[in-house]
N, C-alpha and C positions, 0 to 999 in steps of 0.2 A: 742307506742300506746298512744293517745290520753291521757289525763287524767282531762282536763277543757273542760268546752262549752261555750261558745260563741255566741249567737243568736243574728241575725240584724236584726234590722226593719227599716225602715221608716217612721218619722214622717214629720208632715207638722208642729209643733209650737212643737219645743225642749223642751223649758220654760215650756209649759203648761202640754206635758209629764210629766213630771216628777216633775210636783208641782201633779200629779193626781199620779202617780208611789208611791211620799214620803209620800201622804194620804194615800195610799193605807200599807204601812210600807214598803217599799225596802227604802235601804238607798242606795247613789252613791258615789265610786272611783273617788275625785275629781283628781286622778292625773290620769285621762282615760277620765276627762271630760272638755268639752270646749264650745266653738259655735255650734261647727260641730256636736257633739257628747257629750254621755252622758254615763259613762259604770253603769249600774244599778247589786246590787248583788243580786244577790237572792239566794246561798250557797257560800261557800266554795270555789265551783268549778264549778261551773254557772255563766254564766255574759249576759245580756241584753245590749246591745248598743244599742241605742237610736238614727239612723242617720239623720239629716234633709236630705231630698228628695236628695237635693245639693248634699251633699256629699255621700251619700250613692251611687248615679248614677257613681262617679270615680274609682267604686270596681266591675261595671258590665256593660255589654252591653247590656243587654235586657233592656224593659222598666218596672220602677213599676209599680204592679198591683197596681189596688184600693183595698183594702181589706175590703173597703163596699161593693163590688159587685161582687166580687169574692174571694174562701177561696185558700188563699199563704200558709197557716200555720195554724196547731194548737198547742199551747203549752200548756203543760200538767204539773202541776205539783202537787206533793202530799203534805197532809195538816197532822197535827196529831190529827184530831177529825172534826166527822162531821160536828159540830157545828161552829168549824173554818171553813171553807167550803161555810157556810151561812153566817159568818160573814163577810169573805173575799168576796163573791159576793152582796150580800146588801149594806158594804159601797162604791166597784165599783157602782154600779146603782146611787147611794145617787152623787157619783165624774161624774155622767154622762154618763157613758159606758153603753152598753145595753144588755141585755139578750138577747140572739140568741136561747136558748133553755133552757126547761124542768128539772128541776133537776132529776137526776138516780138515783134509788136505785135497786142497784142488791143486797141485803143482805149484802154480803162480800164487796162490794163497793158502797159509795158515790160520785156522781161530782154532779157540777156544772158548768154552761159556762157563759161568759160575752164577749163582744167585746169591746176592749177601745176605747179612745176617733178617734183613727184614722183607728177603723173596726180590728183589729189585732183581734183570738179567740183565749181565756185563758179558759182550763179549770183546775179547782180545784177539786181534791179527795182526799178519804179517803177510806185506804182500811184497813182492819182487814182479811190479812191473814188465820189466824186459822180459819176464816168462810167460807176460798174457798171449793169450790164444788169439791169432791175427783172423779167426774166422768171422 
């Protein structure tokens, strides 16, 4: 069974990823990082690759989407307070990614969404559990 992830993207300017990524606080696996690629962490046992178009195309035979004008993915990850949440998408917006939508409050959960610099959608939550609805 699986026990890491691994998520690819494509970008068009590697460098500028991930000077927006280490704004943003992910730090990067310089021995997973190169030209081609970028391994960004965001746990333990989550990793973000970062692939220029280039090389990303030699792991697949379809074409890449644009992910301004169509959604490929959403990645979801959780935050430990609402408040991080809004911080985490404020300073995205402030590094230039855009708000795709509305932030949610269902009680027991918070998100937020943003698209980064190359249309990729991140959303950010916050869930408090003991507030889910027992129906």
């Amino acid at each position: 069974m699986a026990t890491k992830v691994f998520i690819n993207l494509p970008v068009k300017d590697l460098d500028r990823s991930m000077t927006f990524f280490k704004d943003l606080g992910f730090s990067f696996n310089p021995q997973f990082t190169d030209e081609n690629a970028a391994s960004m962490i965001v746990s333990e046992n989550i990793f973000v690759m970062l692939l220029t178009e280039t090389y990303f195309k030699t792991f697949t035979k379809k074409p890449i989407s644009n992910a301004k004008e169509s959604t490929e993915v959403l990645i979801a990850l959780d935050t430990n307070s609402r408040d991080e949440v809004q911080q985490i998408v404020a300073k995205a917006q402030e590094l230039g990614a855009t708000i795709y939508n509305e932030p949610q409050d269902h009680g027991w959960m918070y998100q937020h969404s943003f698209a980064d610099l190359d249309g990729h959608q991140w959303e950010f939550a916050y869930m408090d559990i003991t507030q889910f609805p027992n129906e």
